[in-house]
N, C-alpha and C positions, 0 to 999 in steps of 0.2 A: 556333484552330489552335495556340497556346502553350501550352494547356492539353493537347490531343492530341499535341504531340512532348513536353512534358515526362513526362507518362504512359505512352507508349512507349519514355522513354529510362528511366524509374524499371522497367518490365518487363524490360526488356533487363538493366538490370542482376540483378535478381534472377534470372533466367536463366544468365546467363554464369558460364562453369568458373572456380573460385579457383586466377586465374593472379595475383594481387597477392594478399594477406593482407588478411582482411575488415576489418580496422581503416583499411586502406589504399585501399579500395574507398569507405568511406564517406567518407572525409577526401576523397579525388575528387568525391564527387557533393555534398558540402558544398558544397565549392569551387563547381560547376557552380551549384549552388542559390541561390550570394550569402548563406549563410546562417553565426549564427556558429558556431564552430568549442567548442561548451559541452557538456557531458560528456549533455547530455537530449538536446542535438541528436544526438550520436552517438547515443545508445539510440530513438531514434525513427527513423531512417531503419535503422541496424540489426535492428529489427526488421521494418520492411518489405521490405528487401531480403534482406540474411542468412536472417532468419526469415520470409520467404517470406510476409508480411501483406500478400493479393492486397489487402485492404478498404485498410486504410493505405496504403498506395504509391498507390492513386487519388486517395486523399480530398489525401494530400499535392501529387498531380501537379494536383489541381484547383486549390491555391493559387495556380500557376504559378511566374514564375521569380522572384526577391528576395521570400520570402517576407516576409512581419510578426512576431516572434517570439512574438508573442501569439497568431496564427491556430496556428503553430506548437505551444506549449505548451496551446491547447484542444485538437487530435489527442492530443500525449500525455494529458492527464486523460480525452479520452471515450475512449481506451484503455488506462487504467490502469495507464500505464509505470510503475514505481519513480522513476525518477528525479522524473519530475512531481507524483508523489502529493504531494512536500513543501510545493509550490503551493500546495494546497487549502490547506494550513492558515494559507501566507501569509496567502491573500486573506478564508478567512474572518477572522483576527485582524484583519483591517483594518476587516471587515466591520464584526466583534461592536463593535468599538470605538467605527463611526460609528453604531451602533443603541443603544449605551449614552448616547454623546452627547447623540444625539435626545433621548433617553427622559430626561436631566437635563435639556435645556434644556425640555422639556415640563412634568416636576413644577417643577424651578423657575416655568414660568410661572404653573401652578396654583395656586402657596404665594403668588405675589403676588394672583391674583385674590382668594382667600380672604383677604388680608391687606388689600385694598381694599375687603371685601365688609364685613368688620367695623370697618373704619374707617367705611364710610357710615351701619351700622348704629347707630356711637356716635356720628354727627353729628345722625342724625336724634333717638337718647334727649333729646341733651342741647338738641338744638329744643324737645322736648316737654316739656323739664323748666324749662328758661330761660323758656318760654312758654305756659304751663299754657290759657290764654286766648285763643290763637290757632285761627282761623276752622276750621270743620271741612272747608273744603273746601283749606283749609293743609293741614291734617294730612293729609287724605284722598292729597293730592299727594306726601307726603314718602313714606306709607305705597304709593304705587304705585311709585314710585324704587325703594323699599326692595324690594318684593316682582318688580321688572324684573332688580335687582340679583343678587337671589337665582337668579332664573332663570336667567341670564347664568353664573352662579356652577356650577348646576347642570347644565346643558348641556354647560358646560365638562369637569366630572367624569366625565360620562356619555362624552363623546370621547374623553379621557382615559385611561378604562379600557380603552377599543376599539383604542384603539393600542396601548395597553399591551399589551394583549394578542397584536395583531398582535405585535410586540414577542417577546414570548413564543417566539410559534410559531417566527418568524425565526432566532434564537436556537436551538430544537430544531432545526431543520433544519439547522443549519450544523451543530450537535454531530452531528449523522447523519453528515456530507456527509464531515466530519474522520473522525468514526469509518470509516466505509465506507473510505477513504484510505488509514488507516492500515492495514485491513487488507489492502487490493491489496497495499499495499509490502510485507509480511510474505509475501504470498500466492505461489508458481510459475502461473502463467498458464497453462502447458501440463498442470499434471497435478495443478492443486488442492494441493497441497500447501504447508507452509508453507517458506518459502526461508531464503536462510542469513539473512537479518537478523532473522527469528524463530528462528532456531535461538542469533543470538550473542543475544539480548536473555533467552532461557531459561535459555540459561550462566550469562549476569551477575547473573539472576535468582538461580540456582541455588548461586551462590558468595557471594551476599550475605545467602541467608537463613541464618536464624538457628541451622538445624541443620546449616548448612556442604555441602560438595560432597561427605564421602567416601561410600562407599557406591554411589556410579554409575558407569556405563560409557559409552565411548564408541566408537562402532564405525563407521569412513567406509567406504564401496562405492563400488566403480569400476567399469564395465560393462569388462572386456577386448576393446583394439581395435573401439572404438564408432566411431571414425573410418572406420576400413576398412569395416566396415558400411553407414557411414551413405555412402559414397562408391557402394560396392557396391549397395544396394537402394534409394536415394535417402532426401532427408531427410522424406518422407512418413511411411515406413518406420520409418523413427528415432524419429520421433515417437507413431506409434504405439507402438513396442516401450513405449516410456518411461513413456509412461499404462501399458500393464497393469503394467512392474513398480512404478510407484506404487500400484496398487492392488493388488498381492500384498504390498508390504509395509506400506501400511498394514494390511490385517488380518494383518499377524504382532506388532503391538502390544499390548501392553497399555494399561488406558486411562489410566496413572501415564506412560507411558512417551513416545516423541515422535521422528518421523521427519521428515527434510526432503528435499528437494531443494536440492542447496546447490552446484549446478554443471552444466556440461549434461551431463553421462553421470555425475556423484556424486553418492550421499547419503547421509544420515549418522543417526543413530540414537542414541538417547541412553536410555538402560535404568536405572529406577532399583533400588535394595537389591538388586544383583549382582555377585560378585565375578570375581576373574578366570578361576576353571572355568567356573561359569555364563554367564561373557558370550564365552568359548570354542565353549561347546556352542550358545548362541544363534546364532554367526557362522557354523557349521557348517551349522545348520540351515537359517539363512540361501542361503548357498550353494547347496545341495541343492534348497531349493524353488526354486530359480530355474532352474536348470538340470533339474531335474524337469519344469517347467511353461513354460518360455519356450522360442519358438521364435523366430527372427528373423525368417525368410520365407521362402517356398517358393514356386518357381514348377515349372512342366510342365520347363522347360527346366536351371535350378537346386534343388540340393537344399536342403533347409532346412539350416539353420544353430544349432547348440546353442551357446546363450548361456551365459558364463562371467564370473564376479565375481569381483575381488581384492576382501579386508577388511583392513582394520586395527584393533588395540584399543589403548585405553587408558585406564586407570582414576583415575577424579580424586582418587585419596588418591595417587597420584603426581604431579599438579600441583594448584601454588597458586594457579591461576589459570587462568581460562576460555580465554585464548588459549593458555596451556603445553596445558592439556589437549588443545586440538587439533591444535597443534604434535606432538604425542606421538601423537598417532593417524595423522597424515598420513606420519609417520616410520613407522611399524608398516604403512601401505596401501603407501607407496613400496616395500619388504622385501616382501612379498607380489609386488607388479606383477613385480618384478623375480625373483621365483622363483617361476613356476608351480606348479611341483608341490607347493608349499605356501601355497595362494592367502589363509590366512589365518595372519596375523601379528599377534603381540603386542609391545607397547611392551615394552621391559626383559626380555622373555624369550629 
């Protein structure tokens, strides 16, 4: 029964009109949940609720009510929040660590077998040399020790590698498990794309190598009044518009060149060996195809809706640095937003 009213109250909210501010909505149902108030907790139930994750909101309303913040943060990694992805790599480092452990107190134990093996081996020489004379069925006995020894010896080796190897494998799999992580957290969940934390790691990329940053451009999209829309056609709606124009503009790329998703109605676009006519004519073209090819939605009752983009540009031989650069660009989209009739705007022009 605690499981079925928390599940009904986590539906209910995702349902209900944004009459508090969605930040304010989940701060409430934290509250309600006993859970603590930490930046994954917010991105976890924001997603459920806010972003409409019908699977999430059950699987959470199944915890019931004072959740365990461990049951908590497995929902985010089998849902590949951002926030949780950094998890993984906690717990694999913790992992690798007690697998390297092992795997030292193991050869260490190995180096002492072998170090007792050839210790028996030169107790039994020096029987046979101290006592040249001694019965053959002496010897016979020293030389069974020795050959039990040996076995014990090699058995041990044989286990040894077998773990080892387990070992091994364990070890690959977590470097997967890390890798796959890190690329969720790079990744937009909704439209495949990579998000702004692979866009700032490209910049920083971009400004540290060795042939410097000039020569690129930078160009931020703002869908016009996506809000209204998304209020107007629902966020189903939104959501879909948002996939196709990810995939119109990934193929407006070249394959030097790199688009994100870096907000929920921005993205941003990074062009390399183009100056500022060329990266003009790109944002033009930009535009054009979008309102060429995007519709919002259309029903019997409502007509469809021509989709409209602000741009900004700006060119990295005018910043010396990866955040100026985008500072410079968000300047040039604001100047756009704010004057339609010239939807695209340049930094310093």
């Amino acid at each position: 029964m605690r499981n079925a009213a928390s599940n009904a109250q986590v539906q209910r909210e995702a349902a209900r009109p944004a009459a508090a501010s969605d930040i304010q909505r989940i701060g409430q149902h934290i509250a309600r949940l006993g859970i603590a108030g930490i930046p994954r907790n917010y991105e976890l139930l924001y997603e459920a609720i806010i972003g409409q994750n019908a699977a999430l909101a059950q699987d959470i309303a199944a915890l019931g009510g004072s959740p365990r913040q461990q049951s908590l943060d497995e929902l985010g990694l089998k849902y590949r929040l951002v926030g949780h992805c950094g998890l993984v790599g906690n717990a694999s480092q913790a992992e690798t660590g007690k697998i390297l452990q092992d795997a030292a107190e193991r050869l260490s134990e190995s180096l002492g077998q072998k170090h007792a093996f050839v210790r028996a081996a030169e107790a039994v020489l020096r029987s046979i040399s101290d006592n040249p004379s001694q019965s053959l069925s002496s010897f016979m006995g020293e030389m069974e020790f020795l050959s039990t020894s040996l076995g014990e010896l090699l058995n041990g080796e044989t286990n040894l590698e077998a773990k080892l190897r387990s070992d091994i494998e364990r070890l690959e799999a977590l470097e997967r498990g890390v890798a796959a992580a890190q690329s969720a957290s790079a990744t937009d969940k909704l439209t495949g794309l990579p998000n702004r934390i692979a866009l700032n790691k490209t910049m920083l990329d971009l400004y540290e190598s060795d042939d410097g940053a000039a020569g690129n451009a930078l160009i931020m999209v703002d869908i016009d009044d996506f809000k209204a829309l998304n209020a107007r056609y629902g966020t189903q709606a939104g959501s879909r518009l948002l996939k196709k124009l990810a995939d119109l503009f990934r193929k407006s790329i070249k394959k030097h060149d790199f688009v994100a998703r870096t907000d929920g109605d921005e993205f941003t676009f990074l062009f390399t060996n183009v100056g500022m006519q060329e990266a003009m004519a790109i944002a033009e073209r930009l535009r054009s195809s979008v309102e060429d090819n995007i519709v919002f939605a259309a029903t019997d009752t409502v007509a469809a809706t021509k989709l409209t983009i602000s741009l900004g540009i700006a060119l990295s031989a005018d910043a010396t640095t990866a955040s100026q650069l985008q500072a410079n660009a968000r300047i040039a989209l604001h100047a756009a937003q704010s004057n339609r009739r010239q939807p695209v705007q340049a930094f310093g022009r």
